[in-house]
N, C-alpha and C positions, 0 to 999 in steps of 0.2 A: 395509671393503668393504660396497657395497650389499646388503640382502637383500632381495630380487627378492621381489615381489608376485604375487598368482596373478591372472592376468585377469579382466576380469568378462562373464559371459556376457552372450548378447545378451540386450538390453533393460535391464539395470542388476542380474540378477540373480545371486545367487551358483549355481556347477555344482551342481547338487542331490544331496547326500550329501556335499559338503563343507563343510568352515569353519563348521559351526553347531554352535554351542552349545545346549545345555539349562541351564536354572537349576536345579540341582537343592539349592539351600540353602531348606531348610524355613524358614527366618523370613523369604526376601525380600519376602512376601505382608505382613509386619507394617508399617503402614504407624507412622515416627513421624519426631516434629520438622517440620520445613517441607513433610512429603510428606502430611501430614496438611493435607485442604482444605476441612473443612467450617467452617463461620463462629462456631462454638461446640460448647466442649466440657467432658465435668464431670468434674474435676479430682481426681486422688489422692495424695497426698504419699508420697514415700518412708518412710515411716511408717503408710502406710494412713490417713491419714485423710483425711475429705473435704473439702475445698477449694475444692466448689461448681464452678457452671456459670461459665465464663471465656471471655472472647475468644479463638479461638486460636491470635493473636501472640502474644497476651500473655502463655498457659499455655506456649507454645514459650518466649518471651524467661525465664520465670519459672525452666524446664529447666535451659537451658542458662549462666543465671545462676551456677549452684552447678555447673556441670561433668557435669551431667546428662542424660538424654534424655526428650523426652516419648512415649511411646509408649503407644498404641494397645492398647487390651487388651479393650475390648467394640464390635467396629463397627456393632452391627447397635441399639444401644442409641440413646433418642433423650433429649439427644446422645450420641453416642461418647463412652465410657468412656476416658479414658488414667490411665496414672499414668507421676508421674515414676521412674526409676530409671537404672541404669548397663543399657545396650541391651546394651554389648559383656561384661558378666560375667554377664547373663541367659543371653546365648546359650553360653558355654562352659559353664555350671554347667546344661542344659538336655541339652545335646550331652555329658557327661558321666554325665549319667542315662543316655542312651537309650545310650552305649558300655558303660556297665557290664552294662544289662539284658538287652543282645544277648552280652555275652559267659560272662552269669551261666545264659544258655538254652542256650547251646553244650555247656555241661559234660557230659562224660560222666563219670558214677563206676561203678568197678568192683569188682562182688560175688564173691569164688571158692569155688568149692566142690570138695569130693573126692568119689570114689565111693561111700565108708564112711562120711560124714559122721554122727555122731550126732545123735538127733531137736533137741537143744538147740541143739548151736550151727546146724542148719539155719535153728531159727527165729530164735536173734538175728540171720542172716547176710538174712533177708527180713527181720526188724525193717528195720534200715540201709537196705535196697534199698525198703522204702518211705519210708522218710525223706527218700531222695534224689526220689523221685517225685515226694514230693510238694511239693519242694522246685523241681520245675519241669525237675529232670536226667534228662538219660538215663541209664540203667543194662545196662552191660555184664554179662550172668551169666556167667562163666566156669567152668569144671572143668577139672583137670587128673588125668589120670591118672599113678599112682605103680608103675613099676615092671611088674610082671606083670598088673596090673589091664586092662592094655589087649586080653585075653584076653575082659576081659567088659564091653566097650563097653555093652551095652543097659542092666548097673546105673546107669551115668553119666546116659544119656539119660532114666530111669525119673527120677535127680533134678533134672535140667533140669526132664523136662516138669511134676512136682510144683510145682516151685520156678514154671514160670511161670502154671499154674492158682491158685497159693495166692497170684501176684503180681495177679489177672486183675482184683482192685477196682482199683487204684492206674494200669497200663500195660498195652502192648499189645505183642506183640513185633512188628519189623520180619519177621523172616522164623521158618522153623521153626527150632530148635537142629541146628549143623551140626557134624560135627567136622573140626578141622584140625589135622593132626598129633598130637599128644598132647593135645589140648585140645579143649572143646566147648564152640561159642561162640552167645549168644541177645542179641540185641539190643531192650529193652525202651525203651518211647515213653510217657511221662507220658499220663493219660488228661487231658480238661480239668478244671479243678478242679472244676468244681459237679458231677461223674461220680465224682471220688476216694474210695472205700470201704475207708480201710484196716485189714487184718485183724489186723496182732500189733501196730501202732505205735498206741500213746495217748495223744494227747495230753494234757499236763498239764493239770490242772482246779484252783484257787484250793481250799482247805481252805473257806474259807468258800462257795463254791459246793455243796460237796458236803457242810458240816456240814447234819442235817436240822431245821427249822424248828421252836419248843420247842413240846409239844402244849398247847396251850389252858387255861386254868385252869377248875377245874371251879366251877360257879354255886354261892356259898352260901348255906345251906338260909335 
């Protein structure tokens, strides 16, 4: 069976708000092989090395010789920078980055605490929760109350609000700490990195960074 065409409005134009596409592929802007139309260009081997200024048919014919692509990778350069490579495992191994990086910033990790928590594992429990900060995730604080404890709600909220002043170098909370149901919930937001002050996590320093320098020999008489 035929599948019917949608008419074209008057004057040859499509009805506005239909049947249009957007290109939304980040490389279609790359220009390579035959769509490249400047009359020379300087040339780089799948290897990195240079190859010099070439015709470029010739740099195209040279590509796709060995099963390759010549692509375009400095355009504002005089000439145009390509190298040759595989165009189509650039872009997956490219698009593979940017899906990891998008789902590596999604993460939320989540830190609990109790009402009676001891000073210790408080502070290993914010160690973690800026590790995750600073790691780029967000951090769920959670509390749960145990039992009878829910008699004295305001202890709980006294260690939310510590826990998120002693988090205040590292994130920032979405809202204030709220309770639901047995639980009280604080949603912390990475601060940018050049902002990160963290106050129990230290980072590792090399032995030789931090052995001190031998002092000087003294001048003999």
């Amino acid at each position: 069976m035929a599948i019917p065409t949608p008419s074209a409005a008057p004057g040859g134009n499509r009805p506005s708000g239909q049947y249009q596409r957007r290109n939304n592929d980040p490389f279609a802007n790359i220009r390579r092989n035959h769509r490249i139309k400047v009359p020379q260009v300087r040339v780089i081997s799948p290897e990195g090395k240079q190859l010099g200024i070439l015709d470029t048919p010739k740099a195209v014919n040279l590509a796709l010789e060995v099963g390759l692509d010549l692509v375009e990778v400095a355009p504002n350069a005089t000439p145009p920078v390509c190298r040759i490579m595989d165009f189509g495992k650039y872009v997956y191994e490219e698009s593979k980055k940017t899906s990891h990086s998008k789902s590596t910033a999604s993460k939320i990790k989540e830190i609990e605490f109790t009402a009676r928590i001891a000073p210790n594992d408080f502070n290993t429990k914010l160690r973690h929760a800026e590790e995750f900060l600073d790691h780029g995730n967000k951090v769920k604080l959670r509390l749960k109350f145990r039992g009878r404890e829910m008699a004295h709600t305001e202890l709980g909220f006294e260690v939310m609000k510590k826990a998120v002043t002693d988090l205040a170098g590292m994130g920032h909370p979405d809202a204030e700490p709220k309770l639901i149901g047995r639980n009280i919930h604080v949603m912390l937001t990475p601060l940018p990195a050049n902002k990160r002050k963290a106050k129990f996590h230290v980072k590792e320093v090399d032995a030789d960074d931090e052995a001190e320098p031998p002092a000087p020999r003294a001048a003999e008489a």
